[in-house]
N, C-alpha and C positions, 0 to 999 in steps of 0.2 A: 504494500500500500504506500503510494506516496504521500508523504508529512503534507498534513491539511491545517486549515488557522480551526482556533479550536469553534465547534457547533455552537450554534445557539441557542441551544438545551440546556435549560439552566438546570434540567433534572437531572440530567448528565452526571454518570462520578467523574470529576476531575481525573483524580489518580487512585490507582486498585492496585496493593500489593499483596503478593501472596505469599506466602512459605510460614514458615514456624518461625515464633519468637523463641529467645535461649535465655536460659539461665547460665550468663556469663560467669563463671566463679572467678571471687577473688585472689585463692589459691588453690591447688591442684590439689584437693580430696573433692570425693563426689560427693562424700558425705555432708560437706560442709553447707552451712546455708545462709554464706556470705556471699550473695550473689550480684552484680548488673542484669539489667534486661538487657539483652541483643538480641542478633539475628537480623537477617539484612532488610526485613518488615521493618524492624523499631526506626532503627535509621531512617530507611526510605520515608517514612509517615513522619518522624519530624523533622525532615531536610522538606519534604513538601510543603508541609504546615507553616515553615520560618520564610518557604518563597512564597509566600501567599497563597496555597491552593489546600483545596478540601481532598484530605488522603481517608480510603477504606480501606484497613487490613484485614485479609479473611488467614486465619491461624487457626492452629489448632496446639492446645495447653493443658493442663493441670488444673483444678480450679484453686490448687496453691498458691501458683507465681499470683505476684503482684503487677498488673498490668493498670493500676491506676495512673500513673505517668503515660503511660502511651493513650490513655481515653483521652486526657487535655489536648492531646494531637490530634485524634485522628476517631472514626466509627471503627470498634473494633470488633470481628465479628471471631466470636471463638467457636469452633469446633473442639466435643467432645474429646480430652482423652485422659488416659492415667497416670501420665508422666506427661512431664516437660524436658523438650531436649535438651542437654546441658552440653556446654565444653565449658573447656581452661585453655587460655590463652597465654604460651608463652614465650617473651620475646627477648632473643637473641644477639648476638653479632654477627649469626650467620641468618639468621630470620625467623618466622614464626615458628613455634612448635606446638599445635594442637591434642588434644586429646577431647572424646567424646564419648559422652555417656548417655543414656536412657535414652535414646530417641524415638518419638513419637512416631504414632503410625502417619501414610500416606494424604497427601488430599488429592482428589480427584472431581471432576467436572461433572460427579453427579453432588460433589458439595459446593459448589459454586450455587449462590441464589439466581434465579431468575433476573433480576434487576440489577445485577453484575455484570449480565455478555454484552454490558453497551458502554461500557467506561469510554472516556478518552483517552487515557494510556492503562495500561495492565502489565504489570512488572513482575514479573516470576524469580522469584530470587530462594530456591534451593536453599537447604543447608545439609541435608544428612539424605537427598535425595529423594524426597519427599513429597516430590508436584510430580503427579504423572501426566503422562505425556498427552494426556486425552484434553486435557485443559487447554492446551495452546490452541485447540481446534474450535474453540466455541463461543471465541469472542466474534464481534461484529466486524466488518467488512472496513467501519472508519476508528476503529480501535488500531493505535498503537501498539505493537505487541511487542517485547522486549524480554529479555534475560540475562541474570546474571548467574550462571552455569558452574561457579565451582561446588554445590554443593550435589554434584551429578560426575563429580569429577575425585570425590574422595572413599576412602572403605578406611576403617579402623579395627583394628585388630582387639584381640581379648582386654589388653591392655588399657585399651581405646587410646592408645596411638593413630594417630589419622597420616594417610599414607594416600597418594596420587593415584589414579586410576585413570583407563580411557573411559569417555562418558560412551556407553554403550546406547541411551538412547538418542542421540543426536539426530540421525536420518529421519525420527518420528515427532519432531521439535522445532529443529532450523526450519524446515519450512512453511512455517506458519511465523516467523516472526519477519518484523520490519528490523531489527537492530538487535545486537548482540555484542554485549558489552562484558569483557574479561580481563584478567590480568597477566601481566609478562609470567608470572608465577604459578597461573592456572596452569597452563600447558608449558609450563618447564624449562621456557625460554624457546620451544620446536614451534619456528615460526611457520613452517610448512602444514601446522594443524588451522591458520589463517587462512590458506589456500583454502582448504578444505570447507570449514565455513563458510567463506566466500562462494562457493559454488551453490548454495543454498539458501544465504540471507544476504542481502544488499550491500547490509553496513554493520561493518563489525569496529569496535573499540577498543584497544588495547591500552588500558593505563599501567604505565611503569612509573608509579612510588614518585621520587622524588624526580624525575625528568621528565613530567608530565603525559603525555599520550599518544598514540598512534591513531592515525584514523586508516582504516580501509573502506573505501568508498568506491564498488563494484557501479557501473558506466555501463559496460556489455561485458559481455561473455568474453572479450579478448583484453577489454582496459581496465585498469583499478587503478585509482588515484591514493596513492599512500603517501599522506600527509604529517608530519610530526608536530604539534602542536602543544607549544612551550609551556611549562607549572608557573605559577606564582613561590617565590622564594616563600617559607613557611620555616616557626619556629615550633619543631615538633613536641609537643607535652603526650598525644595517645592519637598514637595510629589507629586504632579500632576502628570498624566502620567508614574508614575512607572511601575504602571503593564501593560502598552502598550510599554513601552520600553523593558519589560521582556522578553513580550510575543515575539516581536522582534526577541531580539539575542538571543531566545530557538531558533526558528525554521532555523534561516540560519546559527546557527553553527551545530544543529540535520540533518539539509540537506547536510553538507558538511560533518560530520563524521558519520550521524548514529548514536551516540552513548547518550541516552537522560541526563545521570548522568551527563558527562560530559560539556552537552549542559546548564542542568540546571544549574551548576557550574558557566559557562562562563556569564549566563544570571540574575544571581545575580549580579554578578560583577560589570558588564554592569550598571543595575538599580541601581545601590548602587551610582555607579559615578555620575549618573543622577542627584539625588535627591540633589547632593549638590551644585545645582545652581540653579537658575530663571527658569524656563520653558526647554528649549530645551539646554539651554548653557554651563553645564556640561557633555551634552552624549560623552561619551569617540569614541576613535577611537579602531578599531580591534587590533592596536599595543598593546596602553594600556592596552586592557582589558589581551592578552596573559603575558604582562609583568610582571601585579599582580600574574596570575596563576601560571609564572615559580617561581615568590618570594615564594608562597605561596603555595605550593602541595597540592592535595586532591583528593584522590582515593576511593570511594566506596569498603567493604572489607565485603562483606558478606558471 
């Protein structure tokens, strides 16, 4: 589908995130029940919420976790379960090291409500592989449809060590989305798994950390425009949630202008702000983010 300005349906959802929230632990026992909410829902719903738009997340939880912080953001719709998926996050000199525990069952596109398959963007954002693949199928025609695919991309062992994997359902996925947004890290640095993608989604994103992003932006079946498009310097306090804040304000400023260079621009920005607070308490608002852009020009000139 190509990026349209948005409907004039005010009944419209703005923005629909899907996947499981986490019980982020503050140190590595499971047992413990010092926890953050995350999961790339929590993020995406308050990075929408601070650009100005009305976010739905449909999750599925515990009726334990405390998801009163994310209601202030966003309609949050819970699905039934007995656990909430949990990791522990922990960071490195060489990089992340995760572990995962109790994950929640599946959600699929017979739990999607009726009054969901018309959003304006619908964001699938996986954590322990958990959106099947029948969802991507049943949104409307001027929906947005997007993905952030590492949680389709990992397995964890007895341990709950989380260890990289090929996403096996890719072929039932890609083609149903307009954009496909991942990180240099997802696929291992194997830029050849880009191709691949490519072959089935439009436009794919690749954010790399502190050097901002790659765009691949497929033309025809023989051109792709691969653009690199510069970060904002950032004074890092917590990585967490970057690339789900990215993934964010790529898609509802690509919704509102169409134009992906630009959009990536805007969504560097965006997560660079993020990162220099605690969890959610840095994500800038829509103003900020334009006000760095007008200090700071950048035009793609190929």
């Amino acid at each position: 589908m190509p990026p349209a300005l948005p409907a004039q349906n005010d009944e419209r959802v703005d923005f629909l995130a899907i996947g499981h929230v986490t019980r982020d632990l503050l140190r590595n026992d499971p047992d413990s029940n010092e926890y953050a909410l995350g999961g790339t829902v929590s993020f995406a719903a308050v990075t929408a919420q601070r650009l100005g738009y009305q976010p739905v997340v449909l999750t599925r939880a515990a009726d334990n976790v405390d998801l009163s912080f994310l209601r202030q953001h966003a309609e949050v719709i819970v699905l039934p379960s007995s656990v909430t998926t949990t990791f522990a996050n922990i960071y490195t000199d060489q990089g992340r090291v995760q572990y995962c525990y109790t994950p929640a069952r599946s959600i699929t596109a017979a739990d999607l409500p009726e009054r969901l398959h018309d959003p304006k963007i619908a964001l699938l954002g996986p954590l322990v592989g958990e959106i099947n693949a029948d969802l991507a199928a049943v949104f409307s025609d001027d929906t947005l449809i997007a993905a952030v695919p590492q949680g389709w991309m990992r397995r964890w062992d007895a341990d709950g060590l989380v260890h990289p994997i090929a996403w096996q359902s890719s072929r039932a996925i890609l083609p149903h989305l307009d954009v496909l947004i991942l990180s240099i890290e997802d696929i291992g640095g194997d830029l050849d798994q880009i191709d691949f993608f490519l072959d089935w989604t439009p436009l794919v994103i690749m954010t790399q950390y502190r050097e901002g992003c790659t765009v691949y932006w497929r033309q025809t079946n023989e051109v792709v425009l691969v653009i690199h498009v510069p970060p904002r310097s950032a004074t890092e306090v917590d990585p967490t949630g970057a690339g789900d804040t990215f993934a964010t304000a790529f898609l509802l400023h690509y919704r509102e202008t169409g134009d992906p260079l630009i959009s990536a621009r805007y969504a560097n920005i965006t997560a660079s702000f993020g990162v220099e607070g605690v969890g959610v308490a840095a994500i800038p608002t829509h103003q900020q983010v334009l006000d760095y852009m007008d200090a700071h020009p950048w035009r793609w000139s190929g």
